[in-house]
Phi, psi and omega in degrees: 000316186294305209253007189237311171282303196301311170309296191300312178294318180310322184296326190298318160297355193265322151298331150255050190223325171327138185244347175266161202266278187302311139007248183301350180280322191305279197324302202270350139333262165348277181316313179298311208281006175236350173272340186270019151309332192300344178315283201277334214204008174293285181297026180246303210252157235281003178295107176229348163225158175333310195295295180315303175307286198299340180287307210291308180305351173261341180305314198291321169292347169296303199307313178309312185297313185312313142350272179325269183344260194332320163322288167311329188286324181290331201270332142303315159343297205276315187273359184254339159310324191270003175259318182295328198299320188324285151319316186261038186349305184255069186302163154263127171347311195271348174271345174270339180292313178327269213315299171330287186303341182273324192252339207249334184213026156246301187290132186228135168287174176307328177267019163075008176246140187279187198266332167308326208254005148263341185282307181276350194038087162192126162303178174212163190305169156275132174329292173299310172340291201293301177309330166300331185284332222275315180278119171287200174259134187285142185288138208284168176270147166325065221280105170286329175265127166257152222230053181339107175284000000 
């Protein structure tokens, strides 16, 4: 399934998302040619009914999308860091961990869902919410000037 199903599917989306002709025929080439293992090599591994195969060929199309999926998601990321990255030359760790957690379960599209709640496809709590239950409130500060009376 790692080296055979999940790549040939992932090429088969990645070939229709191709916009060059020799391409994507390279790709889908490629992609038949890693899917007919299920062919060859279906009755050597525990695959013994029809029922077996389509379960196993739908996990791999999960896997392959879940891939996708993920990718994109670093990869819109990676660019909003890098746009952000311009201005700010020397992000600090715990400021880039902010921004993450800021982009990832606050910013919502138009259809009211973050980038967290598409990725696990579940909601989740609000963000602020949680930090109210989660955080303690800072403590006041220390009056270093006393004040002569």
């Amino acid at each position: 399934m790692e080296n055979y199903l999940v790549p040939g599917y992932y090429l088969e989306q990645a070939a229709a998302r191709q916009r060059e002709i020799p391409a994507k025929n390279e790709m889908n080439k490629k992609a038949q040619e890693l899917l007919s293992i299920m062919d060859t090599l279906g009755h050597q591994c525990a695959i013994k009914t029809d029922a077996d195969a389509c379960l196993l060929s739908k996990a791999a199309r999960e896997c392959a999308q879940l891939f996708q999926r993920s990718s994109s998601c670093v990869e819109g990321r990676n660019a909003q860091l890098a746009l952000r990255h311009q201005g700010i030359h020397r992000l600090g760790k715990n400021h880039l961990k902010a921004l993450t957690v800021v982009h990832s379960y606050y910013i919502k599209r138009r259809d009211g869902t973050t980038a967290a709640e598409r990725f696990f496809e579940a909601r989740h709590k609000d963000l602020f919410e949680f930090l109210l239950e989660n955080m303690d409130y800072p403590v006041r500060p220390k009056n270093h000037f006393k004040i002569a009376a």
